[in-house]
N, C-alpha and C positions, 0 to 999 in steps of 0.2 A: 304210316306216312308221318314223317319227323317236320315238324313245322318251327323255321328257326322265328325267333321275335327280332324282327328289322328293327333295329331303332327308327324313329321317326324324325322326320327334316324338323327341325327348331323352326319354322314360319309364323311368322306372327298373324294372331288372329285379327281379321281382318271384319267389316262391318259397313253394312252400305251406307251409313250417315258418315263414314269418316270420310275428311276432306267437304261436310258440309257448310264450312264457310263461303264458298260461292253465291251457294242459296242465301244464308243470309244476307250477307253484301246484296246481293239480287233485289231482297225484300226493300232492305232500306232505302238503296239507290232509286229504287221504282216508287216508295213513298211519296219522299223528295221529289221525285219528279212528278209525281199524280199532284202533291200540293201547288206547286210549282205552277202546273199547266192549268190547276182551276183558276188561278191568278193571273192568267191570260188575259181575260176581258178588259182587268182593271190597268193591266200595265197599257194595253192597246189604248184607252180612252186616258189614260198619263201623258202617252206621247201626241196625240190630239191636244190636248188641253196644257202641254208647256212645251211642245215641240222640239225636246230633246229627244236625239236618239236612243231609246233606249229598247225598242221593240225588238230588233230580231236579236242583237244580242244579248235578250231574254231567251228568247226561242232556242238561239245555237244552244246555252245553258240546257233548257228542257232535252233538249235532244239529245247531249250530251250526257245529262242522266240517264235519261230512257234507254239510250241506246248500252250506256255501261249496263245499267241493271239487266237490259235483254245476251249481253255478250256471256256476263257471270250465268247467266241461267243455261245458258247454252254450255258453259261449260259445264256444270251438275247436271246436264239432263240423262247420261249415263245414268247415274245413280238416283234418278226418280222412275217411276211409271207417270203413266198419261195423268192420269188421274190425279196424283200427288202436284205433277208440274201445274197443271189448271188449278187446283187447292192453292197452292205457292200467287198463282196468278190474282185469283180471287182475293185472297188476304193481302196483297199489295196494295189493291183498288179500296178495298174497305176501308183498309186503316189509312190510307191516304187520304178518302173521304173523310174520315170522324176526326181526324188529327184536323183538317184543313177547316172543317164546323168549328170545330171546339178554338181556336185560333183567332180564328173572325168573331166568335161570339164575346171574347174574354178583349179583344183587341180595337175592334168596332167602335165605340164611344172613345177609346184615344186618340181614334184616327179624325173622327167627327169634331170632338174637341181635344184642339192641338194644342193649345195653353203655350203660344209662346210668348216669352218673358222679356219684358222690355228693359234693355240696356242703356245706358247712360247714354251712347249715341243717339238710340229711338230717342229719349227725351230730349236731347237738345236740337235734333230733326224736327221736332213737333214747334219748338218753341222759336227756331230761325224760318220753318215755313208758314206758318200762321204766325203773320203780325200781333195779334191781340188775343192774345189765348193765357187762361188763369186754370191751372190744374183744382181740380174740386176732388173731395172724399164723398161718397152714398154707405148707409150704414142700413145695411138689412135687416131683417126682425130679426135673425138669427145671430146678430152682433157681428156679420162681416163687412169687413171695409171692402167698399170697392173704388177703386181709380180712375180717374179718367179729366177732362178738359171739356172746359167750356170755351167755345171760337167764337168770340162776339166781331163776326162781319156786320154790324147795323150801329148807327149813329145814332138813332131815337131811344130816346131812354124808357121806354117800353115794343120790344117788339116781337113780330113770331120767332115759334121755336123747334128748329127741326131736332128730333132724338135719331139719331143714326145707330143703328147696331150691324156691328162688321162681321165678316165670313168667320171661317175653322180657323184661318191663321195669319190673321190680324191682329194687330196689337195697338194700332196707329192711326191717326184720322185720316182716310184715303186726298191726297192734293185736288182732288176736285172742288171740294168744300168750301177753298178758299175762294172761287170764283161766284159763289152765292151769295151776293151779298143782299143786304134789306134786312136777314134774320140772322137769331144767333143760333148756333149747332151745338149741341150737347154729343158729345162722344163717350161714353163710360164703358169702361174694357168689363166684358163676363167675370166669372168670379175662376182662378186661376187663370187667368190670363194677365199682360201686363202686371203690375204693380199690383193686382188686388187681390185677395186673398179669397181661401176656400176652394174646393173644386166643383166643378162643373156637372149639371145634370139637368136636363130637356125640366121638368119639375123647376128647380131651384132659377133656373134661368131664368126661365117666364114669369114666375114670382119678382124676380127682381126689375124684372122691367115695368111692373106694377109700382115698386117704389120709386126706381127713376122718373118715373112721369109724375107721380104726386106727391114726390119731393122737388123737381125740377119746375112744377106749375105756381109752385109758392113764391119763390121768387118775384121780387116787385118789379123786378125787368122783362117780366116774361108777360105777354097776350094770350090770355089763358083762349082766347076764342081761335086763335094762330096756332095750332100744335101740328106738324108734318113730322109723321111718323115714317122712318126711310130704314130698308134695312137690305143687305149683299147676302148672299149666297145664303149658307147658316142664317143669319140675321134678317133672313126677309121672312120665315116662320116667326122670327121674335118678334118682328114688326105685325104680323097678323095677327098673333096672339093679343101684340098689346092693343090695336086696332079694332080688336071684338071685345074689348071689355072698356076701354076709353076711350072720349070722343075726342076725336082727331077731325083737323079742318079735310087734311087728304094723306097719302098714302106715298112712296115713291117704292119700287122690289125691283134690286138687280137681281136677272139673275133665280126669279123666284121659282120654286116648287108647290106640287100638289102636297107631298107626302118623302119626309126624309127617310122613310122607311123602303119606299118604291127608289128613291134614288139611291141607297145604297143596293136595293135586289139590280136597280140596271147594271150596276159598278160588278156585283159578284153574282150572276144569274144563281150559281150554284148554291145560294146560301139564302134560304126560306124568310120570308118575311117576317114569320111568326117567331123568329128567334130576336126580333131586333127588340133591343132596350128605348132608341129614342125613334119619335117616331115623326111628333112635327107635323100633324094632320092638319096642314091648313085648310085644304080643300072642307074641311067638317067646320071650320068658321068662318067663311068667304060669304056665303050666304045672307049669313049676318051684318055685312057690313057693307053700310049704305056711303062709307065714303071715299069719293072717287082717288083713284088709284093710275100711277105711272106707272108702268112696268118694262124692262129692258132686257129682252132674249139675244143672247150672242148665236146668231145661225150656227157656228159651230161648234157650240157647246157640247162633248161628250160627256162632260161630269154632271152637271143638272139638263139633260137634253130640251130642246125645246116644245116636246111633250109634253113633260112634267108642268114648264111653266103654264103653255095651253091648258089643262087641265085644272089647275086651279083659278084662270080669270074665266073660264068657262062656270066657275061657280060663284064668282064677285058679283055683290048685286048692286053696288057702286055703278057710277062711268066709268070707262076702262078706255082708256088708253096705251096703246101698245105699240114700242117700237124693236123692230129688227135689224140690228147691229149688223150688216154683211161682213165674213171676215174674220170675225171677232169669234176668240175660244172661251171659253170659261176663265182665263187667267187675264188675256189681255183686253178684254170685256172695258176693265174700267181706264185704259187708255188713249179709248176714241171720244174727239171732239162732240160729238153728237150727244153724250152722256149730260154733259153740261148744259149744251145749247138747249134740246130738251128738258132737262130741268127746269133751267129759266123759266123757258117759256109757258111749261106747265104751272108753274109756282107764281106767275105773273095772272096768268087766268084766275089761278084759286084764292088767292090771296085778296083782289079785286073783288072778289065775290062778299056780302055781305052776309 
């Protein structure tokens, strides 16, 4: 039997990974999107707390990933088995997770400290809203300058002195101040922020509000036995700090937290506590500190809930005074009347006090 040799069809060899761009696309688009949707929480309590739309279309975005990544995968599924496509699956999710850890971990303190930088307008805002305001320099052990204003609202030529320290992104003495009058207010911006140099770190901070206070006490105009220590958001941990190690007549906290480590886990449930860099444990020096304290919870606060602040006056061994802002979110917190009145009234009590 004669057997002729066919030539054979020229076809190209062919291979189940080719045309595996799908899957990739798949992987990435799933990523992004798995990143995307752990940052759910935070965008939700964003639009809580400035009441800009921007929740669902966050959402349409996620879905709009999820949904490409799930379409590409559906197109490669010919060219997986079960097994590979779940593999594919699994690896999306992971690296989504470590990508979105590693992110928050490296990003977290710039978010905490915003360092923003004051422009020539901020300063002449400062200087047309406060009548009697003299910019001052503090100079740290470490030789940095810091910035900031002294607001002499008081006509006696010695009188108390509130230290105010302001939220993540502040730069400015908040307009309520000016309606305190009797004392003078010290403002001095953190170090990267405003005008003053260096950058910022839960450490270096709390240091420096040691110098603030016993460079600011020297002053011949100041009643060293008058010190109101007052501090917003961020700045009500600086204010506890600096309230557990100097004595202060009283206390004022917008705004305050137990632990900025617990409030950034509300902000990203997904992101471990034990990874955070600052931590702001006031509830660990509340105990300590015998002197009485204002405190002002905005009901609708989602960015420091009003758990967090319950939690740390639950450990102040001070008087405690507490008032609840109806209404009021973490941003517009310091534009209700009651902020003031309040104040007054408490600084009228304590001041009185021998």
């Amino acid at each position: 039997m004669i057997m002729h040799n066919l030539p054979l069809e020229n076809k190209p060899i062919t291979s189940k990974r080719a045309g595996g761009w799908p899957t990739v696309a798949s992987v990435l688009f799933g990523v992004v999107g798995v990143i995307f949707a752990l940052l759910w929480p935070t965008v939700r309590n964003l639009q809580h707390s400035t009441g800009f739309p921007i929740q669902w279309p966050f959402v349409s975005f996620i879905l709009l990933l999820l949904g490409s990544a799930t379409w590409l995968l559906v197109k490669a599924r010919k060219r997986h088995s079960r097994r590979s496509l779940v593999m594919t699956i699994g690896v999306t999710l992971v690296v989504g997770l470590l990508l979105f850890e590693s992110t928050i971990y490296l990003a977290h303190e710039r978010v905490i400290f915003m360092q923003p930088k004051l422009s020539e307008n901020g300063r002449e805002y400062v200087k047309n809203v406060f009548q009697n305001v003299e910019e001052i320099s503090i100079e740290t052990n470490d030789q940095i300058a810091l910035k900031g204003w002294i607001i002499r609202n008081a006509i006696e030529d010695k009188a108390p002195l509130m230290i105010y320290f302001a939220g993540n992104n502040d730069n400015v003495p908040p307009i309520f101040l000016t309606q305190l009058t009797g004392l003078n207010i010290a403002f001095v911006n953190y170090r990267g922020y405003g005008l003053s140099e260096g950058t910022p770190s839960e450490f270096k901070i709390k240091e420096d509000s040691l110098t603030f206070y016993d460079t600011l006490v020297q002053n011949e105009h100041v009643d060293n036995g008058q010190i109101i220590i007052a501090g917003r958001s961020l700045g009500s941990g600086v204010a506890t700090y600096l309230a557990s190690n100097r004595a202060a007549k009283a206390v004022i906290l917008i705004s305050p937290y137990d632990s900025m480590s617990r409030v950034v886990h509300d902000m990203l449930p997904m992101y471990p506590q034990v990874l955070s860099n600052t931590h702001f444990d006031s509830y660990r020096l509340a105990p300590a500190i015998s002197a009485p304290v204002l405190s002002f919870i905005a009901e609708q606060d989602t960015t420091v809930i009003p758990e967090r602040s319950e939690s740390l006056l639950k450990q102040w061994a001070g008087d405690k005074h507490t008032v609840y802002v109806p209404g009021a979110n973490h941003n517009s917190i310091m534009s209700y009347p009651i902020i003031v009145e309040e104040t007054i009234k408490f600084l009228d009590g304590v001041l009185a006090r021998n």
